[in-house]
N, C-alpha and C positions, 0 to 999 in steps of 0.2 A: 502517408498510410492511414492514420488515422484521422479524419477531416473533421468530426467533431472532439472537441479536447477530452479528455479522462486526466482527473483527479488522482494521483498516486500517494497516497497517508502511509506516515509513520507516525506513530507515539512511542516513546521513551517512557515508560510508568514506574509506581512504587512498590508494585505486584501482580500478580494476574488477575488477578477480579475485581470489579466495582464495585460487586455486591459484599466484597470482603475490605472494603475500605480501602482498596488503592486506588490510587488519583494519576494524573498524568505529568511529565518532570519535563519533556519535550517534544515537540510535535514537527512536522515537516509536509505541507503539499505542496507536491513538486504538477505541475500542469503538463501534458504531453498532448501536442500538437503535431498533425502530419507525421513526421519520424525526428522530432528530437524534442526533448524540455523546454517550455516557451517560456514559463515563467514559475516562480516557485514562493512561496509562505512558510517561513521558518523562526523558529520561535523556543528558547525555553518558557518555561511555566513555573508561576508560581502558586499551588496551590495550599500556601499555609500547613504545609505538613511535612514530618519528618524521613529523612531519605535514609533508610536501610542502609549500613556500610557497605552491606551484599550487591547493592544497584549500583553502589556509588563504583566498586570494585567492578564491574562488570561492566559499565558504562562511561566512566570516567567523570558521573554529574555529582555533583555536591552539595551539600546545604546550602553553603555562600552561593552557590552559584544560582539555584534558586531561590532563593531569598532575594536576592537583588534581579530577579527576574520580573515581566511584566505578572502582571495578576490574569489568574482562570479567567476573572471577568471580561475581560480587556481581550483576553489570545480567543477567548472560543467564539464569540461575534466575529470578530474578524475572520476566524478560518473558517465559518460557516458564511458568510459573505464570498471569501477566495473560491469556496466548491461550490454554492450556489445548485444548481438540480444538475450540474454536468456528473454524469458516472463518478464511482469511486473506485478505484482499484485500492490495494494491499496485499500483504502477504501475511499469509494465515487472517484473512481479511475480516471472520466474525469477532477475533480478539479487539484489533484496532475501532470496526464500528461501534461496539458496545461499551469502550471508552470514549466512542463522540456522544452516543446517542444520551451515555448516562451523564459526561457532562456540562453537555447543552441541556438536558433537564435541568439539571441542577439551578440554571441561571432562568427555567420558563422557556428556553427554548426549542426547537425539533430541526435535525439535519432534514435537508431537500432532495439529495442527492435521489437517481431515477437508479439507475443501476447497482449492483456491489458485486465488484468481480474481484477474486481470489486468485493471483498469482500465483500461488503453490500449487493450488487445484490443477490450476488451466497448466501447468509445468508439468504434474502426473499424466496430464490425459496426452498435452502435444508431445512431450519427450519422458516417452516411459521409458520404463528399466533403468534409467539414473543409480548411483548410488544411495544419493542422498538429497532431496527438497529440500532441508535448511538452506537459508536463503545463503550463508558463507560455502558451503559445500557446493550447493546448486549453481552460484556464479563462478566457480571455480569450472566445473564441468563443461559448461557452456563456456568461458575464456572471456568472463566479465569482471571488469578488474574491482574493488572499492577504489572511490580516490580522495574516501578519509577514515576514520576507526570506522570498525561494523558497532553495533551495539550504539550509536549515536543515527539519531532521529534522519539527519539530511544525507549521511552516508548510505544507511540503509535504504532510505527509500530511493535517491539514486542508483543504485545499483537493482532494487525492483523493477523501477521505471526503465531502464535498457534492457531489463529481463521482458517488460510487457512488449517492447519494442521489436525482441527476439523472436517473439511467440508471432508474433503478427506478420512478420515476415518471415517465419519459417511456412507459416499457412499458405502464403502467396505464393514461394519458390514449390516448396514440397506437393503442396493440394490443390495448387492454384483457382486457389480462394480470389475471386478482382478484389472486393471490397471485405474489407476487415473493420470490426467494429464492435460499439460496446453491448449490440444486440446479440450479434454472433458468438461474442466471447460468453455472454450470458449463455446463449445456447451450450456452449462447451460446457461450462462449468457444469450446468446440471445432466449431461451425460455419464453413464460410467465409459471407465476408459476403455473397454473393449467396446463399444459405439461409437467412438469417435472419427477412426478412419472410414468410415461408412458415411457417417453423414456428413465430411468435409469434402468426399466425392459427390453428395450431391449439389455440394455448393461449388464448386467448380466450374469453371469457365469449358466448353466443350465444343 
């Protein structure tokens, strides 16, 4: 399905904002090729900082656990080498990038990636009327199982990554969209959702 690969990111962080002194505790890009996970970059993080019991309780991460973790320095080169300019996906995807963006600054560096597409987004616009886009609700709906805690870095973004897979082949079956990609999904994302069924007929095969 997908012929050029798309980067799917998770971060496990210390809060929601960067700009509010949270840092990141674990990370996860899972690669998606054709229709399934090619290869994936998983990692906790050590960023010298104290882990809230709130995060630890919610995620199951810990001091020790970070603390005997590789260092920021060491995880975000590498994960910025792993994504390289291929697309990024995520869910609720401006959260995740602006924990890469800010800290690859951090170390002097800039993420490459060409695209940023939003799974949640692209979830309201293909499959409207849901209950619920949180990603534990959302994959419930859809009958995508976790196949380890949610609230951990490689869990979640596995279970996004089947969800981008979902999306792509529901375009195909449903709209019959030939080719699906991180152009087109771009396309979606910045539609409102009453536009969408209108302009995936004229991508259609006829």
């Amino acid at each position: 399905m997908y012929q050029q690969p798309i980067v799917m990111l998770d971060f496990e962080t210390t809060g929601l904002s960067p700009a509010m002194g949270a840092r990141i505790t674990e990370v996860a890009a899972l690669m998606i090729e054709g229709d399934r996970i090619v290869d994936r970059f998983v990692s906790l993080v050590n960023c010298h900082v104290h882990i809230p019991p709130f995060i630890t309780s919610l995620t199951g991460i810990t001091q020790q656990m970070v603390d005997s973790a590789p260092c920021v320095s060491k995880v975000v080169p590498e994960l910025l080498r792993f994504i390289g300019e291929r697309p990024l996906s995520a869910h609720n995807a401006s959260f995740d990038e602006k924990f890469l963006v800010a800290e690859s600054r951090d170390l002097g560096l800039m993420p490459r990636h060409r695209h940023l597409l939003c799974s949640l987004k692209l979830s309201r616009r293909v499959f409207p009327g849901l209950p619920s886009y949180k990603l534990g609700m959302l994959s419930s709906s859809l009958g995508i199982r976790f196949s380890g805690n949610a609230h951990r870095a490689e869990a979640d973004a596995e279970v996004s990554a089947q969800l981008l897979l979902q999306i792509g082949s529901h375009l195909k079956t449903r709209y019959g969209v030939p080719q699906v990609d991180a152009a087109l999904l771009a396309r979606v994302c910045a539609l409102s959702a009453a536009k969408v069924p209108a302009f995936l007929k004229t991508q259609a095969v006829h």
